[in-house]
Backbone as CSV, one residue per row, in Angstrom:
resi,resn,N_x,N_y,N_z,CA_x,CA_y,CA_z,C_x,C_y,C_z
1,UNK,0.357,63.263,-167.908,-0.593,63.880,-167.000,-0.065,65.218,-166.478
2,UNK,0.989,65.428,-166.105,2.001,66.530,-165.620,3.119,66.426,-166.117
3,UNK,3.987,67.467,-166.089,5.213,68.012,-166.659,5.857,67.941,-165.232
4,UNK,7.311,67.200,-165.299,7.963,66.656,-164.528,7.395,66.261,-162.990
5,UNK,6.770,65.608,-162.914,5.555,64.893,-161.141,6.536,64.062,-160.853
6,UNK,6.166,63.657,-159.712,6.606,62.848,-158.817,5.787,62.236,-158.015
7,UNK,5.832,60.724,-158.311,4.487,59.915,-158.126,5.121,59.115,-156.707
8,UNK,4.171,58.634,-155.577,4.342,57.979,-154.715,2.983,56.530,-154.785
9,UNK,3.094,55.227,-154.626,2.234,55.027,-155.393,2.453,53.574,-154.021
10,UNK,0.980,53.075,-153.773,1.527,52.278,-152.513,0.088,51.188,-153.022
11,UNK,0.641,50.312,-153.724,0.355,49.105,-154.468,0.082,47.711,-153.020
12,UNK,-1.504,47.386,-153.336,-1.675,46.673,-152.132,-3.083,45.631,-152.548
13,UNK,-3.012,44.353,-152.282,-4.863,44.013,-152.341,-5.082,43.934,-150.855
14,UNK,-6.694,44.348,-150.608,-6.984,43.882,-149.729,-8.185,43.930,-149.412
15,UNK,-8.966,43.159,-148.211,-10.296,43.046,-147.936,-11.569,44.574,-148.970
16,UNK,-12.048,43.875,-149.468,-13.064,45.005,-150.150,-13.805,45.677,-148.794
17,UNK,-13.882,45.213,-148.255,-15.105,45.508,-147.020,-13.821,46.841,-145.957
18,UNK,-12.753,46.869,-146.338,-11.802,47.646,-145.848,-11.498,48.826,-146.057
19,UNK,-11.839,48.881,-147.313,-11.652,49.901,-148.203,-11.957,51.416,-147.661
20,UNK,-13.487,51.501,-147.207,-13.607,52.805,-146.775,-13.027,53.286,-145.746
21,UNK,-12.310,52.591,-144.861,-11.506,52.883,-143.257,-10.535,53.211,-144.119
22,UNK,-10.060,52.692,-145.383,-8.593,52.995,-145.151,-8.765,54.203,-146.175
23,UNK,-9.837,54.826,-146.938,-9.722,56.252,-147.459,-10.048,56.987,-146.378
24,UNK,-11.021,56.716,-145.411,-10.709,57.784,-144.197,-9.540,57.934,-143.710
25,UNK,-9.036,56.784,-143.470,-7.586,56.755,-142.776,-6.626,57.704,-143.914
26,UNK,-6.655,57.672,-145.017,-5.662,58.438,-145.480,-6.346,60.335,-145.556
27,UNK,-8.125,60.539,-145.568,-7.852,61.293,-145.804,-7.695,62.486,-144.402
28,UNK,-7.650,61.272,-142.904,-6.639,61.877,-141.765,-5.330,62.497,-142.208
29,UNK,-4.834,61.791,-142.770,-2.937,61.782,-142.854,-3.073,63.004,-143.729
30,UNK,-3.574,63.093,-145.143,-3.777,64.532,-145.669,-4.142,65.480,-144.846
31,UNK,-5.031,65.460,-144.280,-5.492,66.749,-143.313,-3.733,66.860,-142.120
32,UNK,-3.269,65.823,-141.309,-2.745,65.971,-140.507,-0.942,66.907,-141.316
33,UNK,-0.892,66.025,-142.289,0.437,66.639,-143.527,0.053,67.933,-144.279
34,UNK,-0.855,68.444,-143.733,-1.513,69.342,-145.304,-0.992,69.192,-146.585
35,UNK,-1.475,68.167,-147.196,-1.389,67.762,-148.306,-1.564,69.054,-149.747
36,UNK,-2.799,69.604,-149.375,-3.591,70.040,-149.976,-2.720,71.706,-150.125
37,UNK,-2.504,72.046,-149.012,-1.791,73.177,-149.110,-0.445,73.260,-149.233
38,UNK,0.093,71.771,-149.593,1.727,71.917,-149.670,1.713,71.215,-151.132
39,UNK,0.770,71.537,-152.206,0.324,71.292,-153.810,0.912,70.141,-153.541
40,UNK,0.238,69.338,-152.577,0.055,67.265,-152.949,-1.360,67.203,-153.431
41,UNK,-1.786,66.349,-154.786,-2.670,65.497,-155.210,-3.084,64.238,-154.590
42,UNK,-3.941,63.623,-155.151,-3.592,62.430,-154.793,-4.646,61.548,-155.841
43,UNK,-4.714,59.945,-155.586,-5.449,59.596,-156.627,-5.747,58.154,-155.603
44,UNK,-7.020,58.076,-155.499,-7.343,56.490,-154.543,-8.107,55.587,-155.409
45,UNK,-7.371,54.412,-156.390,-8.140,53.904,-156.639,-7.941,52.299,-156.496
46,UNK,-8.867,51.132,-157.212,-9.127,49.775,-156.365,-10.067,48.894,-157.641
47,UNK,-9.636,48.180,-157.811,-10.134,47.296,-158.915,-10.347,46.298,-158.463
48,UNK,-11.779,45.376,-158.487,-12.236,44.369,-157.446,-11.683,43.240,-158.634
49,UNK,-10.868,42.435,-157.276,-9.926,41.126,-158.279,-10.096,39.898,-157.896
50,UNK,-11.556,39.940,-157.516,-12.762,38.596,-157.043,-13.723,39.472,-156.346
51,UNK,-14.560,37.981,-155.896,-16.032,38.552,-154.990,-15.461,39.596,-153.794
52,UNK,-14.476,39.210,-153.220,-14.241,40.180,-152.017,-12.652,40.750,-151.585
53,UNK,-11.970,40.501,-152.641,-10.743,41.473,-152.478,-11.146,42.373,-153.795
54,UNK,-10.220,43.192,-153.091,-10.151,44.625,-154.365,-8.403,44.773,-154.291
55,UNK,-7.666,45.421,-155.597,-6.175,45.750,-155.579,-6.134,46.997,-155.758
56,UNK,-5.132,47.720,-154.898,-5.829,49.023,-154.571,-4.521,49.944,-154.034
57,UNK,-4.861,50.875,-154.827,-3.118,51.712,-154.172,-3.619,53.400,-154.295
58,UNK,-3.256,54.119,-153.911,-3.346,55.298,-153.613,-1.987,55.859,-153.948
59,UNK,-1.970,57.026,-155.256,-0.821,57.697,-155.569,-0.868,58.997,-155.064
60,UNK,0.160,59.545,-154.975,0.309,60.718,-154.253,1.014,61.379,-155.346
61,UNK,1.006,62.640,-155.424,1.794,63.342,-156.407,1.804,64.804,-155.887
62,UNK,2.790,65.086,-156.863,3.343,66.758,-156.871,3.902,66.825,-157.875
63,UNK,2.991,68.237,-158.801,3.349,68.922,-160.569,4.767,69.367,-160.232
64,UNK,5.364,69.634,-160.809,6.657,70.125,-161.027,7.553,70.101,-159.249
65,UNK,7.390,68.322,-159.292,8.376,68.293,-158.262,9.844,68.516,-158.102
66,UNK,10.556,68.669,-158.958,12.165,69.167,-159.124,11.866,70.347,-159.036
67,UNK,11.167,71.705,-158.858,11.657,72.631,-157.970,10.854,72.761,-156.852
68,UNK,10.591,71.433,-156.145,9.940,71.690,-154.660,10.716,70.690,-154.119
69,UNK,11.629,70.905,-154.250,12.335,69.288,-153.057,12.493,69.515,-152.170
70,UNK,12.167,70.730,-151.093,11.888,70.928,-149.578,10.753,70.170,-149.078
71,UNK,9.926,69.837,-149.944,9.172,68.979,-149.618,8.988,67.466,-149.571
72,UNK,9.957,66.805,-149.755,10.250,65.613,-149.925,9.723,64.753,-148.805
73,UNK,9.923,65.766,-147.765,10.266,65.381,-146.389,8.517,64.975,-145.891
74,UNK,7.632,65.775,-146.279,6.368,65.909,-146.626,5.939,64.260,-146.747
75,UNK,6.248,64.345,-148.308,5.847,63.276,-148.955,6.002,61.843,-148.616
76,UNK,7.577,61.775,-148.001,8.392,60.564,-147.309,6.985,59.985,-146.104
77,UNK,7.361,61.566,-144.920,5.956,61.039,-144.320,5.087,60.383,-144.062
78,UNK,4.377,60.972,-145.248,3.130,60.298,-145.595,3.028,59.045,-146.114
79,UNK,4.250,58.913,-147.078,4.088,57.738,-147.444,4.305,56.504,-146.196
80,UNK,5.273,56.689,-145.630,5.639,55.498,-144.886,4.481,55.622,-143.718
81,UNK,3.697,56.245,-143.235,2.569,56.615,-142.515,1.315,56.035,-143.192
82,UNK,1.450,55.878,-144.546,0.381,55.405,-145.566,0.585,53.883,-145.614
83,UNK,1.805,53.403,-145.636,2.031,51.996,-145.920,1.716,51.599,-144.666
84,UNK,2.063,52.293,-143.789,1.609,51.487,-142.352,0.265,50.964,-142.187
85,UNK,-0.360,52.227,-142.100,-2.203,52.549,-142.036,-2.733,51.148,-143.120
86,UNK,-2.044,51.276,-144.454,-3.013,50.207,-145.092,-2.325,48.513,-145.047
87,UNK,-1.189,48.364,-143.807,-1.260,46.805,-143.492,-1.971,46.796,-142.323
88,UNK,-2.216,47.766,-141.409,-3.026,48.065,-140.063,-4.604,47.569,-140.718
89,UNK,-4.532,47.658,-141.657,-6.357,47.758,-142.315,-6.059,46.503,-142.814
90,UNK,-5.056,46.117,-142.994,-5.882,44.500,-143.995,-5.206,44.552,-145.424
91,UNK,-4.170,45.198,-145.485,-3.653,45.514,-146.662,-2.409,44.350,-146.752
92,UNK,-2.232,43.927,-148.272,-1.000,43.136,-147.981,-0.434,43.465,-149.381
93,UNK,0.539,44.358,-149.562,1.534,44.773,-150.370,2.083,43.598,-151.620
94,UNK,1.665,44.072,-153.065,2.198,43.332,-153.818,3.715,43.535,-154.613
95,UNK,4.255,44.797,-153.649,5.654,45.203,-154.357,6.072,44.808,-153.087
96,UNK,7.366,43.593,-153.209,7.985,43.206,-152.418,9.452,43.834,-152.645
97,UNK,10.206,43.492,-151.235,11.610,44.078,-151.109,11.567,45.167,-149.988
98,UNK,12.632,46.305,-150.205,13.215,46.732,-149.424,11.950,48.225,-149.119
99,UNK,10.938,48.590,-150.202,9.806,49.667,-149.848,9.081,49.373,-148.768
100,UNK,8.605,48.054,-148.333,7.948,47.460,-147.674,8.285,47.040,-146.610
101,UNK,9.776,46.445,-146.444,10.063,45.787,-145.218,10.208,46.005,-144.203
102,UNK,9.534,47.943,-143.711,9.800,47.900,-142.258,8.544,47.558,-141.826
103,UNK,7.147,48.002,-142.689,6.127,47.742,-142.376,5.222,46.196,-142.296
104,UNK,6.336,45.651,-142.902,6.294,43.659,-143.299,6.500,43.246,-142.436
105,UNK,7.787,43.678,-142.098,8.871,42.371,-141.166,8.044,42.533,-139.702
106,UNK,7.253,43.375,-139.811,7.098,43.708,-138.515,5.957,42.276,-137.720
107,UNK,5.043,42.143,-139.345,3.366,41.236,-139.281,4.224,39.575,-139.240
108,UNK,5.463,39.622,-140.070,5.844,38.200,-139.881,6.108,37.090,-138.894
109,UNK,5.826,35.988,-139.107,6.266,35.213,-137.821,7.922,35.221,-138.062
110,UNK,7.836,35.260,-136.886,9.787,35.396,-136.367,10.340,34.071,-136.576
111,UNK,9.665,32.565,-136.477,9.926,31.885,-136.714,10.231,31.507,-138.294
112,UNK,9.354,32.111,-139.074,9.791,31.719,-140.624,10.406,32.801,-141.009
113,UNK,10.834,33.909,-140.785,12.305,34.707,-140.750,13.693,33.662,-140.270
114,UNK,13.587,33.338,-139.264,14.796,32.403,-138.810,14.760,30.825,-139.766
115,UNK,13.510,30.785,-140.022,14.263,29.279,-140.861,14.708,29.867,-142.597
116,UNK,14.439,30.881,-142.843,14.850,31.724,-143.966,15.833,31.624,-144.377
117,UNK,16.774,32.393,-142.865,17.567,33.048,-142.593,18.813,31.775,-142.617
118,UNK,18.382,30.668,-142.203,19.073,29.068,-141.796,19.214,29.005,-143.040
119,UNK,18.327,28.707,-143.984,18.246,28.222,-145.511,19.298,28.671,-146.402
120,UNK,19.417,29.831,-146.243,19.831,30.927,-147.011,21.284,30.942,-146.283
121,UNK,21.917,30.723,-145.135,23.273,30.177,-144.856,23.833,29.072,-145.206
122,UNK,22.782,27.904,-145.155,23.007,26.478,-145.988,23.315,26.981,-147.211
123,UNK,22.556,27.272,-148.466,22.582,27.184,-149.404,23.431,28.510,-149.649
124,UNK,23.968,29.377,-149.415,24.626,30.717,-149.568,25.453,30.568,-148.417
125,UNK,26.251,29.994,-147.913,27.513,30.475,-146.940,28.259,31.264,-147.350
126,UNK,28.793,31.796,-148.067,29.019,33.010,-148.630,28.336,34.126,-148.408
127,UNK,27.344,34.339,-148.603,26.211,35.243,-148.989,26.699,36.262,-150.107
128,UNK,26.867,35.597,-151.229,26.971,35.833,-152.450,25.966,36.620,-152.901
129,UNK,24.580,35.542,-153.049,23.518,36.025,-153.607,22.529,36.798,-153.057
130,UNK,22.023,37.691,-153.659,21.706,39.372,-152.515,22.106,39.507,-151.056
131,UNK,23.557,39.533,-151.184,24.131,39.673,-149.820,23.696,40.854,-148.804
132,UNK,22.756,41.638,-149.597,21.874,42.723,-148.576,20.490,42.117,-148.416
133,UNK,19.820,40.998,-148.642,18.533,40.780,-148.361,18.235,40.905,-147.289
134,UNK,18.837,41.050,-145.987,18.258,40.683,-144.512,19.381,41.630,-143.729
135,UNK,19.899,42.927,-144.140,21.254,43.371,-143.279,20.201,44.327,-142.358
136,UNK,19.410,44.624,-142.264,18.301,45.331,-141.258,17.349,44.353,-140.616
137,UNK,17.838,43.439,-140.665,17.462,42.646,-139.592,17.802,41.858,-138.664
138,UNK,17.366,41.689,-137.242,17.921,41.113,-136.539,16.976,40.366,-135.562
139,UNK,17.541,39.171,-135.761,16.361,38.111,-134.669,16.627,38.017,-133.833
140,UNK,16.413,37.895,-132.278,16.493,37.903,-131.154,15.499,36.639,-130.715
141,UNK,16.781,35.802,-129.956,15.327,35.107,-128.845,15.197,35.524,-127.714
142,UNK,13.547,35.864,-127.376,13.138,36.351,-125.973,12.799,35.416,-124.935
143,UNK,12.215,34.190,-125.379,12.143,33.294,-124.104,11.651,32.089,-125.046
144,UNK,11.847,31.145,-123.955,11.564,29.735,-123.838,10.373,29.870,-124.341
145,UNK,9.631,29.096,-125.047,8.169,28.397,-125.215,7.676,27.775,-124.886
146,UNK,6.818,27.477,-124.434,5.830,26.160,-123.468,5.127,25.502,-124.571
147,UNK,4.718,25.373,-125.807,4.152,25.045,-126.741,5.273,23.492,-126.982
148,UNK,4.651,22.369,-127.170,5.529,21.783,-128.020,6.178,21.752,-129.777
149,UNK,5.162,22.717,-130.139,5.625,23.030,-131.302,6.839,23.818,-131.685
150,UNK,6.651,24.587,-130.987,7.730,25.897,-130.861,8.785,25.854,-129.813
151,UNK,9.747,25.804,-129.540,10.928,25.288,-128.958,10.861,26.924,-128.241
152,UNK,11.455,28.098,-129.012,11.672,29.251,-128.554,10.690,30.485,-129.151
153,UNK,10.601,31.467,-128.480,9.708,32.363,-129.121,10.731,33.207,-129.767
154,UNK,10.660,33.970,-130.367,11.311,35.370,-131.299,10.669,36.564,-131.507
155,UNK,11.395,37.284,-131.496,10.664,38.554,-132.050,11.868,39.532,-132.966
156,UNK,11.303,40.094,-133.639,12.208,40.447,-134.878,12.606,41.994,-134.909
157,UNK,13.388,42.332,-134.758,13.896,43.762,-134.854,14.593,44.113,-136.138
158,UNK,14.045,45.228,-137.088,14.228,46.179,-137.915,15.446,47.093,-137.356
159,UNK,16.471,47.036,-137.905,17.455,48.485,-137.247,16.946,49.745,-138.216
């Protein structure tokens, strides 16, 4: 398509009925980044993958990005401003790991982070196996619970 680009590409299904908030919503973030005048493309598209979800990602690009890397900073932006906007809308990310997890960890219950986190000391006391899966994170308990289900509440902090 282009001679050396640089694709940003933010892979997600979510509510069909969502869809148009979240191309307005991005084409805020273009106007607010000037996209347009700092030679960013972009490409919004969504393939309906039943009656009412669609899978749907929006790429971002720039032609001959190896001699614009002042702009990186641009692009970074937007993107992590983009991943936000489309879990704010109903979006739920099908590339898991470390692209995603500040904008993830955030929607999770704190409680199934901590029994994870238990599991994964049982079975890994070492922490051998991806001994970086969880090093930006940190659980905190904030208070007691009145629920009998829930013993303590949590809330989860990203460093």
């Amino acid at each position: 398509m282009f001679e050396e680009g640089f694709w940003y590409n933010t892979c997600h299904i979510r509510p069909i009925s969502t869809l148009p908030s979240l191309i307005d919503k991005f084409h805020e973030l273009a106007s607010k980044h000037e996209l347009k005048q700092n030679d960013f493309n972009w490409i919004i598209s969504a393939l309906g993958v039943n009656h009412c979800f669609t899978s749907g990602w929006i790429t971002i690009f720039m032609k001959n990005f190896m001699k614009n890397k002042e702009k990186i900073d641009i692009l970074n932006k937007v993107w992590e401003d983009l991943k936000e906007a489309e879990m704010e809308l109903g979006g739920v990310p099908y590339w898991t790991g470390k692209l995603w997890e500040p904008q993830a960890l955030k929607r999770v219950n704190p409680a199934f982070i901590d029994l994870m986190s238990r599991v994964k000391k049982t079975l890994d006391p070492q922490n051998i196996i991806h001994p970086k899966s969880a090093e930006n994170v940190e659980i905190v308990r904030v208070q007691e619970h009145k629920s009998p289900r829930l013993k303590d509440t949590w809330t989860i902090r990203v460093l």
